[in-house]
C-alpha positions as CSV (number, residue, x, y, z in Angstrom):
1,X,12.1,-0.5,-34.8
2,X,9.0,1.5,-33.6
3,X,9.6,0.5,-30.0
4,X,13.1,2.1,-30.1
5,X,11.8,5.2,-31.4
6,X,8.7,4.8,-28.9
7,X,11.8,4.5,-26.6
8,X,13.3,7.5,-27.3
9,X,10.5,9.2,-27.2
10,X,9.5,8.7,-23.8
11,X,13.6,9.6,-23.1
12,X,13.2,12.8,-24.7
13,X,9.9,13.8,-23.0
14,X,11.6,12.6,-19.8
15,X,14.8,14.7,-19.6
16,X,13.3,17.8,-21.8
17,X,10.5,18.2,-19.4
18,X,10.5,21.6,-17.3
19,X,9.9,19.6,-14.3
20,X,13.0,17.8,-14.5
21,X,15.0,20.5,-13.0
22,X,12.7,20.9,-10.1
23,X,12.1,17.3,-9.3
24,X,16.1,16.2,-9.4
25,X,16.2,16.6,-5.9
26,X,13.2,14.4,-4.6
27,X,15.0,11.7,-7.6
28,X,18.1,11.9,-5.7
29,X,16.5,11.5,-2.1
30,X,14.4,8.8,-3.3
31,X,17.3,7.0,-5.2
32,X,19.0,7.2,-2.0
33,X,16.0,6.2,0.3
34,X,15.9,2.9,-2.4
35,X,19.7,2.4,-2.0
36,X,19.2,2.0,1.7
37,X,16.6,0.2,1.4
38,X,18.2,-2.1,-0.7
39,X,21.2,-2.6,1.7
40,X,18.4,-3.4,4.4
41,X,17.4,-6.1,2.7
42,X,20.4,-7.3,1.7
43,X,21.3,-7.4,5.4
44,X,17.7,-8.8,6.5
45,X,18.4,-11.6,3.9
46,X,21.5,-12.8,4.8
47,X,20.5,-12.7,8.7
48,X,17.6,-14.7,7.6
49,X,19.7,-17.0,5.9
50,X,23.1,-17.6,8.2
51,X,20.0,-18.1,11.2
52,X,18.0,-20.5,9.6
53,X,21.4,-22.3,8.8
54,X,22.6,-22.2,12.1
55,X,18.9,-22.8,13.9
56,X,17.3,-25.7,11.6
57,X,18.0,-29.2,11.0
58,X,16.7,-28.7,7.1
59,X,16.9,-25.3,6.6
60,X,15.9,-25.4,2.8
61,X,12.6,-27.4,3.9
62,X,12.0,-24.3,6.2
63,X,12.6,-21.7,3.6
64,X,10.1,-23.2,1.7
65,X,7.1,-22.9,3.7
66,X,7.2,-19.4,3.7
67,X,7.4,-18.6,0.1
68,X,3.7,-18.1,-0.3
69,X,4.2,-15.6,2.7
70,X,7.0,-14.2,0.3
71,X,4.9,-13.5,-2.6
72,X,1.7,-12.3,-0.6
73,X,4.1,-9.8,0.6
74,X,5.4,-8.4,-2.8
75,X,2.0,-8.4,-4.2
76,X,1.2,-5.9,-1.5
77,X,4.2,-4.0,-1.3
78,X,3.5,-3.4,-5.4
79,X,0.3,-2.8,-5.4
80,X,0.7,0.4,-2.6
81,X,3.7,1.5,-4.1
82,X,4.4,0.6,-7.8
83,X,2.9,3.3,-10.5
84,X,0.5,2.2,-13.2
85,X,2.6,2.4,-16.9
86,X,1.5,5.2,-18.6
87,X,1.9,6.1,-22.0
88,X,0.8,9.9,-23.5
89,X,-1.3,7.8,-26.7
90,X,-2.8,11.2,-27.9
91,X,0.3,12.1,-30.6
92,X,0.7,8.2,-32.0
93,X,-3.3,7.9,-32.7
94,X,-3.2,9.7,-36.2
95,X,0.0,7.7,-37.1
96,X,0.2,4.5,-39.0
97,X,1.3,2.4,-35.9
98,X,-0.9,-0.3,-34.6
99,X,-3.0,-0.2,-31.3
100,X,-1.3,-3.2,-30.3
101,X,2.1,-1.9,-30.4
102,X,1.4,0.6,-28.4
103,X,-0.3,-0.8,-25.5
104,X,2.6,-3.9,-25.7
105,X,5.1,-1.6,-24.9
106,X,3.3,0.0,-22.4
107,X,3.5,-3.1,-20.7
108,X,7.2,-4.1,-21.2
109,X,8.3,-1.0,-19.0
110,X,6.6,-3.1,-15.5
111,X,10.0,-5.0,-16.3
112,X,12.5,-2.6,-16.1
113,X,11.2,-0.6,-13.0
114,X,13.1,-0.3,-10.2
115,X,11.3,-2.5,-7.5
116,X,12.1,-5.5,-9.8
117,X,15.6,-5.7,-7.9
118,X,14.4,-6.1,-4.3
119,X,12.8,-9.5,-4.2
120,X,15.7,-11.2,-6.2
121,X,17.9,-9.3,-4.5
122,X,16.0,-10.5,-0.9
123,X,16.3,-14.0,-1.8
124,X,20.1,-13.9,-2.6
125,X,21.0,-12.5,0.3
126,X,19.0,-15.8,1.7
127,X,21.1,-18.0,-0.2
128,X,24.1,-16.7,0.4
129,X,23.6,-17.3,4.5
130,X,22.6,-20.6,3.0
131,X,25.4,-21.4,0.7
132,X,27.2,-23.6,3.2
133,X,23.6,-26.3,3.1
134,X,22.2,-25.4,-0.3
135,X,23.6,-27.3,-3.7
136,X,23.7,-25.6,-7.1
137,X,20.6,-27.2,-8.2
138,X,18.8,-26.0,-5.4
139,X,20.1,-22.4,-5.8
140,X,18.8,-22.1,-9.7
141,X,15.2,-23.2,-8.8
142,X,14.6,-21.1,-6.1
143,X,16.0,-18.1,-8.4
144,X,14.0,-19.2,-10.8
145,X,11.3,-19.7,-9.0
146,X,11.5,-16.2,-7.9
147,X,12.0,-13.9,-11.6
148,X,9.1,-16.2,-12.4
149,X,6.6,-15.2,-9.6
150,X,7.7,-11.7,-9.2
151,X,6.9,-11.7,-12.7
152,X,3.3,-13.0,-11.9
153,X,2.9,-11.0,-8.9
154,X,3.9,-7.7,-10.8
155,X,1.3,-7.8,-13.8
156,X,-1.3,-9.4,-11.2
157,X,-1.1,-6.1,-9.4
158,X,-1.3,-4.1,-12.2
159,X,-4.6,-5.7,-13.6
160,X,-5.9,-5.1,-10.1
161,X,-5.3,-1.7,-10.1
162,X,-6.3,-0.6,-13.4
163,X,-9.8,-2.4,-12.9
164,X,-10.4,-1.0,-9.6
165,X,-10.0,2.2,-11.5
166,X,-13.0,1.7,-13.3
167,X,-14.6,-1.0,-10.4
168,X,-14.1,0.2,-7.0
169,X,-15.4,-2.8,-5.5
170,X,-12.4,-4.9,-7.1
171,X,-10.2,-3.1,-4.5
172,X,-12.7,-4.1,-1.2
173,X,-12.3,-7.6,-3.0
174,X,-9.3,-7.7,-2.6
175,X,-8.4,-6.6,0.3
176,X,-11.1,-9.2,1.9
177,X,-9.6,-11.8,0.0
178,X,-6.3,-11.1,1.8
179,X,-7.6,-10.8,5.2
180,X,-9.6,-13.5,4.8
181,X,-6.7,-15.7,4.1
182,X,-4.4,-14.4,6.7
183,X,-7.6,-14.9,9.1
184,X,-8.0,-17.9,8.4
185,X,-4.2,-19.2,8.4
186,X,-3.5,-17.1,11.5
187,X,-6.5,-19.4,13.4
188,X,-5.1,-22.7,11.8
189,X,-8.5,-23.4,9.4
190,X,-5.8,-23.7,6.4
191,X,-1.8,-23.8,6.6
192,X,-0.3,-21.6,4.1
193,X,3.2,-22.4,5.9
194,X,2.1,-26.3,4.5
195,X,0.7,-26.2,1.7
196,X,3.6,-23.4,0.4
197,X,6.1,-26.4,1.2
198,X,4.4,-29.3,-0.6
199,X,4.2,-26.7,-3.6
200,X,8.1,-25.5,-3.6
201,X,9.1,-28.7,-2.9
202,X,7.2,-30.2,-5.6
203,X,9.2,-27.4,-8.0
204,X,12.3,-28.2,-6.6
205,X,11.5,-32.4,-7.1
206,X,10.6,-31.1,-11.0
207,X,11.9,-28.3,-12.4
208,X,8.8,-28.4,-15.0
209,X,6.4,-27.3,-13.0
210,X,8.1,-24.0,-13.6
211,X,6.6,-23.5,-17.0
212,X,3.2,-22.9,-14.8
213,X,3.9,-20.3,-13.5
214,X,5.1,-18.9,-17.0
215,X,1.9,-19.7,-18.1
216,X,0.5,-17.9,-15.3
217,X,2.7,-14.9,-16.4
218,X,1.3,-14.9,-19.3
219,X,-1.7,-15.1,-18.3
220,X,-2.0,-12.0,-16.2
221,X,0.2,-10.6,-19.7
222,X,-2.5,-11.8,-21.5
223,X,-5.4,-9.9,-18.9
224,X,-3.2,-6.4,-18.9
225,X,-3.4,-6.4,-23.1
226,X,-7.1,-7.0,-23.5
227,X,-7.8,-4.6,-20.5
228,X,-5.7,-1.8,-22.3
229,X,-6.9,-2.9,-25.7
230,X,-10.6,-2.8,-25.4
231,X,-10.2,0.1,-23.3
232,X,-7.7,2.5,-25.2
233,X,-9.4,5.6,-24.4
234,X,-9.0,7.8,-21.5
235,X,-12.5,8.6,-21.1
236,X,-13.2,4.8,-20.7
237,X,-11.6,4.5,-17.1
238,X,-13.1,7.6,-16.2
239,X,-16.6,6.7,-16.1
240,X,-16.6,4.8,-12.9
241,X,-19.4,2.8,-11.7
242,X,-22.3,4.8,-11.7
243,X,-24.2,3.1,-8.6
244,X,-20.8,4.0,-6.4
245,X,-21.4,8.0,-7.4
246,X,-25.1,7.9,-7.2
247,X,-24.9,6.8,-3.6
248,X,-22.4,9.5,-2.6
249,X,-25.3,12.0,-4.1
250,X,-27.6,10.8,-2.2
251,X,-26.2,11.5,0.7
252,X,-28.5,14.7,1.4
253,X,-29.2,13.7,4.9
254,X,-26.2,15.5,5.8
255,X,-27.5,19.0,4.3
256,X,-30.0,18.6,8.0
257,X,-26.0,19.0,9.7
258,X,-25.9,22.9,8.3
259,X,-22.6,23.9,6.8
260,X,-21.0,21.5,8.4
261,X,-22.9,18.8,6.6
262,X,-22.7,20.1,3.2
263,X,-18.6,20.5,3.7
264,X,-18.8,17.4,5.1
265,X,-20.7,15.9,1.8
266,X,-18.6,17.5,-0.1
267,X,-14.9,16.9,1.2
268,X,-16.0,12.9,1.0
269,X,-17.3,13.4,-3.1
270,X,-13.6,14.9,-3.3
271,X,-12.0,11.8,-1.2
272,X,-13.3,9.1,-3.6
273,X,-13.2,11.3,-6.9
274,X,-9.1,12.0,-6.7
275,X,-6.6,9.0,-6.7
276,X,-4.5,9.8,-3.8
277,X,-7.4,11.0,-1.2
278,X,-9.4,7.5,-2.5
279,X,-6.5,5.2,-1.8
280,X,-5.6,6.8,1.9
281,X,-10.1,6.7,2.5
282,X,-9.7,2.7,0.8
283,X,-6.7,1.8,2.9
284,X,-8.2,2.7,5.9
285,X,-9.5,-0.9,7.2
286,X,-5.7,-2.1,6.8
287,X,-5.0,-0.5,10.1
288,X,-7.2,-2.5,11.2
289,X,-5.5,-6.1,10.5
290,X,-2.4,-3.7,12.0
291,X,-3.0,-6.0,15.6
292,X,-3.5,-9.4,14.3
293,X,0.3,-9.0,13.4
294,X,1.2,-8.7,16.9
295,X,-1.5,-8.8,19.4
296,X,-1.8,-12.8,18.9
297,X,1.8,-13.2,20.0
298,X,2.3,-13.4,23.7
299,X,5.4,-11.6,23.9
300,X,4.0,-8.3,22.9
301,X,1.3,-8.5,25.6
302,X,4.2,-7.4,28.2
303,X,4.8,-4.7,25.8
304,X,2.8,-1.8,26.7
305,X,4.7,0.9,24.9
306,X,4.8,-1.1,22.2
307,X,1.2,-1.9,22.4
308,X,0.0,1.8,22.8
309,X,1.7,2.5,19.4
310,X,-0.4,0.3,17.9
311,X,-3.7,1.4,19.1
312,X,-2.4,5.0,17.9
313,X,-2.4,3.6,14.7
314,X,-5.4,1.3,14.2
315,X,-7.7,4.0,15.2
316,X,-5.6,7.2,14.1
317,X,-4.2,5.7,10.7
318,X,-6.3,7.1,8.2
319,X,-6.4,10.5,10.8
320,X,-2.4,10.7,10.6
321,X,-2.2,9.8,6.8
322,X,-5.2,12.3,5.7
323,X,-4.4,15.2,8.2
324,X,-0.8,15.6,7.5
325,X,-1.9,17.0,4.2
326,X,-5.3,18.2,3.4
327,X,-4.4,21.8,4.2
328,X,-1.9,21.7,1.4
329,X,-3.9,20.0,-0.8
330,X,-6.6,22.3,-0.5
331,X,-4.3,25.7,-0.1
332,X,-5.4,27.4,-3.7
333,X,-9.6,27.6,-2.4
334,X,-8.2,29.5,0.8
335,X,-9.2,32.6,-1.0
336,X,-12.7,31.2,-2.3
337,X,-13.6,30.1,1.3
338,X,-12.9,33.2,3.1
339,X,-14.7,35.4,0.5
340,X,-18.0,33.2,0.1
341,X,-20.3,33.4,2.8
342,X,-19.6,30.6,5.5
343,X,-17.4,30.3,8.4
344,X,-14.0,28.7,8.3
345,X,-14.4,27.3,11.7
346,X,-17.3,25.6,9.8
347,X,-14.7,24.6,7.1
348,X,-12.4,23.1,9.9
349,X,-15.4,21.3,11.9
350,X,-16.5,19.6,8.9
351,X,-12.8,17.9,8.1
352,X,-12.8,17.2,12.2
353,X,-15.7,15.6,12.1
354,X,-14.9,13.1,8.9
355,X,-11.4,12.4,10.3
356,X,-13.7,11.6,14.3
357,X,-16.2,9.5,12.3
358,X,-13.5,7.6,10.4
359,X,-11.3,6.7,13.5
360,X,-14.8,6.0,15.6
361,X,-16.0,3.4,13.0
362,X,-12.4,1.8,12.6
363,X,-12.4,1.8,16.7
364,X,-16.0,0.1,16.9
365,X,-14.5,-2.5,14.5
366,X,-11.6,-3.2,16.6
367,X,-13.5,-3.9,19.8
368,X,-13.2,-7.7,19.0
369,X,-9.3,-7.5,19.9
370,X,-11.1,-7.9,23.5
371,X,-10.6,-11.6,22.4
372,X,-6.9,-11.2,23.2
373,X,-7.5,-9.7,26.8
374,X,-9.3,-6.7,28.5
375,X,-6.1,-4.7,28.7
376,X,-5.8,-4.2,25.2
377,X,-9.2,-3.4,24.8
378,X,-8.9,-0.3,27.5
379,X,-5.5,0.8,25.9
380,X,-6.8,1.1,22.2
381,X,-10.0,3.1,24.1
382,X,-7.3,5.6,25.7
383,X,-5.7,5.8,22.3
384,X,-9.1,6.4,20.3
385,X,-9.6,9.2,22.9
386,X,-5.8,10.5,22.1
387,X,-6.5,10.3,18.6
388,X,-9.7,12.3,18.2
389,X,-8.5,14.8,21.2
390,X,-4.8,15.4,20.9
391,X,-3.4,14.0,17.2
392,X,-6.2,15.1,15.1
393,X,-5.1,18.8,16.3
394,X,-1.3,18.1,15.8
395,X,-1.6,16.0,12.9
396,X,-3.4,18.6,10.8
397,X,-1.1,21.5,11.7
398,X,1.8,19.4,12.0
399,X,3.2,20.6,8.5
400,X,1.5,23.9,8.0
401,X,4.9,26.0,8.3
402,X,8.4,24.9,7.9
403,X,9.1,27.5,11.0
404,X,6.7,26.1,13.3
405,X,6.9,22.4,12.5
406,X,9.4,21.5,14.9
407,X,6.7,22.9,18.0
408,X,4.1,20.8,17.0
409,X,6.5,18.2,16.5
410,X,7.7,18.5,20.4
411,X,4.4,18.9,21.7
412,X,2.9,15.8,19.8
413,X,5.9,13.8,21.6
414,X,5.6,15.2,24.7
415,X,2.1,14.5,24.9
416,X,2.3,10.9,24.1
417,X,4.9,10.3,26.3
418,X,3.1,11.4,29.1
419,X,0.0,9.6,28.0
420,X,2.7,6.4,27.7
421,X,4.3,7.0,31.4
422,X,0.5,7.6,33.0
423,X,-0.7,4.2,31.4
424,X,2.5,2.4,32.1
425,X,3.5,3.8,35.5
């Protein structure tokens, strides 16, 4: 009975909110962004399905060895876009209702968001291509197989997220644990597509082994409660790791950089400190991985438009997600910088200069690409260059004013076509 009145609670607060009123529209577009999304898949899906069925001798046994591919995918996919369950605690403390209640339905809503209908929906789509060379049998395992690892993969994200919140290194973690998997499957030292077969096949063979990854799910179930239990209080995942914000302070070397140091200091303290700012600063070294997607197929390699996009965005991804918005962010301590006494050229050098730095590193790192040919190599130099001459300038002003958004926007393209015709022609 509490959970229904928890329940309506959370209904109330939601629709009698004075935000609701202002945030119906961004609902609306993102409902209809997920509707088309969802119709994408569904079309993806059946493609998928009706060529493998058309293209493979045993198109079930080929299905199959990409299901760990499947799951790796979603895990991502949740953990970059799915929202942490929240719950505002504060009111329920000083009523008889237990701890455990509370934080057990806090973790019931992960099932009833939103995202939960694209990877079932995905893999129907699959078997409908394949309805013609898949049996009944066949069809409720691989469902089941599905609910039961999304299921998994959706508190397994979670737990990640909420320790990296107190942990930061549990996010580097994992993101080398990711790459180094990929890395290693992409240069044949293991063979996900293999050993994802022999286990789905094995699930298929005996339906049983099904109740494993139950017991997985409740496992990770299991992780989310004592997390949230033993850790009830907001002040408990605000501490942070103390060594991470003692090295950020001493950073004083920069002071010897002027101003431009000390902003410099300062706007990074700020990066790591707020949520949004730490996970675009974090998911930096994914652009990175962006060329081992493409650059180690052949085919591409002929592509040179295709291949200068890239290089725009392994070194200029953290520049284009970062610059797009730090003027807004930051639009309410206009008045404070221009009455205190520094420059705001000094103000606009220092953000330069962390958005260079960032892209330089991230270029450094992707010097071993050369591995793939020398071409490459020369084209992501040309777009470092681009990136820390041209789209750190349009990138930053890009969305300053509605009226002059559509200039920078024809200048931006004009420029890198140009830059595309001179490398290609």
């Amino acid at each position: 009975m509490q959970k229904f009145t928890l329940l309506s609670h959370q209904w109330k607060a939601a629709t009698r909110s004075a935000a609701v009123s202002k945030s119906i529209g961004i609902k609306v577009f993102m409902g209809f962004v997920f509707f088309i999304l969802f119709l994408e898949l569904l079309g993806g899906g059946f493609y998928v399905g009706s060529t493998l069925a058309k293209s493979s001798a045993n198109p079930i046994a080929d299905l199959l060895r990409y299901g760990l591919y499947f799951f790796l995918a979603i895990l991502l996919f949740r953990y970059m876009l799915q929202k942490l369950p929240t719950l505002m605690v504060k009111p329920y403390l000083v009523l008889p209702i237990k701890k455990s209640k509370l934080v057990n339905f806090m973790l019931t809503k992960p099932l009833f968001n939103s995202l939960n209908i694209l990877p079932i929906s995905f893999v129907l789509a699959i078997t409908l291509g394949l309805h013609k060379q898949m049996d009944t049998y066949s069809f409720w395992v691989i469902v089941g197989s599905v609910m039961v690892g999304d299921l998994f993969v959706n508190y397994l994200s979670i737990y990640i997220k909420r320790v990296q919140i107190k942990h930061e290194y549990v996010f580097y973690l994992f993101l080398a644990s990711v790459g180094a998997l990929l890395f290693l499957d992409q240069f044949g030292i293991i063979d996900l597509q293999a050993f994802s077969s022999l286990v789905f096949i094995q699930v298929i063979e005996q339906p049983l082994f099904l109740l494993l990854g139950l017991l997985l799910f409740v496992v990770a179930y299991y992780l989310n409660f004592q997390l949230l239990y033993n850790h009830f209080s907001l002040e408990d995942f605000g501490k942070g790791d103390t060594n991470q914000r003692s090295s950020l302070e001493n950073l004083n070397y920069l002071d010897r950089f002027g101003k431009i140091g000390t902003f410099a200091l300062l706007e990074l303290k700020m990066c790591v400190r707020n949520k949004r700012t730490r996970t675009m600063l974090f998911m930096a070294p994914l652009f990175l991985l962006y060329g081992l997607f493409f650059y180690t197929k052949p085919d591409y390699h002929e592509m040179n438009g295709f291949l200068i996009f890239i290089g725009i965005f392994i070194s200029g991804g953290f520049m284009m997600s970062f610059g797009l918005y730090f003027f807004a962010w930051e639009s309410g301590h206009f008045d404070l910088m221009l009455t205190a006494n520094n420059t705001y050229k000094d103000y606009i050098k220092a953000k330069y200069y962390l958005m260079m730095s960032t892209s330089t590193v991230i270029f450094l790192l992707s010097t071993f690409y050369v591995y793939y040919g020398i071409d490459i190599l020369i084209i992501n130099s040309m777009c470092f260059l681009f990136n820390i001459g041209i789209n750190s300038c349009c990138f930053s002003t890009l969305q300053q004013t509605t009226t002059n958004t559509w200039i920078f926007r024809k200048v931006q393209h004009l420029i890198i076509k140009v830059l595309a015709e001179d490398i290609l022609f």
